[in-house]
C-alpha positions as CSV (number, residue, x, y, z in Angstrom):
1,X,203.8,-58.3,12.5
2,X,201.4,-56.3,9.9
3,X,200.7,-58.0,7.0
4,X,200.5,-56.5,3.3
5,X,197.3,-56.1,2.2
6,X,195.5,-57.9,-0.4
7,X,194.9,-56.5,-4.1
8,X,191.4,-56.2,-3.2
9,X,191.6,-54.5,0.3
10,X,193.9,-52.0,-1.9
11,X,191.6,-51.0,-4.6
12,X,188.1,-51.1,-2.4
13,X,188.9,-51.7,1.5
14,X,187.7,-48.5,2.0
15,X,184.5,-48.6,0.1
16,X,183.1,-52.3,0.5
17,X,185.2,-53.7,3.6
18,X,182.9,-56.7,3.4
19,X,183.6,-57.7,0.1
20,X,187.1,-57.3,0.5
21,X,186.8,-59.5,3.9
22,X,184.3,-62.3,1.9
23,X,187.1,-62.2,-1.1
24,X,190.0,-63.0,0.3
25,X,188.8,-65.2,3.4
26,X,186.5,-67.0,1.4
27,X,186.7,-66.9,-2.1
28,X,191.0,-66.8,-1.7
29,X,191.3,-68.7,1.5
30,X,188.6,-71.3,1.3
31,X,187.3,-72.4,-2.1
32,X,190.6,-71.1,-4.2
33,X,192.6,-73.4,-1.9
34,X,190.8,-76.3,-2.4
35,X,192.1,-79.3,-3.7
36,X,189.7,-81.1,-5.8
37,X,190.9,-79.0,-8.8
38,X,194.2,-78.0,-9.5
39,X,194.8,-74.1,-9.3
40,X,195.6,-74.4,-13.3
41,X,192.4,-75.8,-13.8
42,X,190.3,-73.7,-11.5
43,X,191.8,-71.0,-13.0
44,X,191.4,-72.4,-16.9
45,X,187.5,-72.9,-15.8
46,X,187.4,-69.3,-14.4
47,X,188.5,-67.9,-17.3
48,X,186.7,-69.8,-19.8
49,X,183.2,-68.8,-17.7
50,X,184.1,-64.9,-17.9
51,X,184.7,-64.9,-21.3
52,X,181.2,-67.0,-22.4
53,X,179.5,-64.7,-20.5
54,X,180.8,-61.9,-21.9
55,X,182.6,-60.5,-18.8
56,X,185.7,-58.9,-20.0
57,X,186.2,-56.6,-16.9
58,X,186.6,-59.4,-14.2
59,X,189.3,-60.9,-16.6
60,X,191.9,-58.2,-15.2
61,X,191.5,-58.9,-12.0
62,X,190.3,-63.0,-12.2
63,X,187.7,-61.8,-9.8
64,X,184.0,-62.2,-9.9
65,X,181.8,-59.9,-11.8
66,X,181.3,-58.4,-8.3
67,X,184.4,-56.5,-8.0
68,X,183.9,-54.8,-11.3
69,X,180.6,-53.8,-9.7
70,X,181.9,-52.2,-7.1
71,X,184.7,-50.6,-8.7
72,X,182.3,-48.8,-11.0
73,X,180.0,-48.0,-7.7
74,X,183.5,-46.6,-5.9
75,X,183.5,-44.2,-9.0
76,X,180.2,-43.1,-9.3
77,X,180.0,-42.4,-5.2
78,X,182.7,-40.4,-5.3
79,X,181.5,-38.3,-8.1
80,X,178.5,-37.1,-5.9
């Protein structure tokens, strides 16, 4: 049975397979499922960090300031 890929393996699988695989198995199947905060909270706390640091980008996605990183790098690789 093939599974549907994640948002992030769609957008930059093919660029940074390791972030894609340290996203969703860690960040999204380890710490995000946690339960010491509820996923309202953890997402309330998310949020609130993004925006005092001035991080707008990561705010589309919910995803760390890395993702936005490597999004830009995608584009400017593939210019060259």
């Amino acid at each position: 049975m093939s599974r549907e890929p994640s948002a992030a393996e769609k957008m930059i699988g093919d660029f940074a397979p390791k972030l894609v695989d340290l996203t969703d198995r860690v960040l999204f199947g380890d710490v995000w499922q946690r339960q010491e905060l509820s996923k309202r909270d953890r997402s309330l706390v998310t949020v609130a960090v993004l925006i005092a640091l001035n991080r707008p980008e990561p705010l589309r996605f919910h995803w760390p300031s890395a993702m936005s990183a490597i999004t830009i790098a995608k584009e400017v690789f593939s210019k060259t």
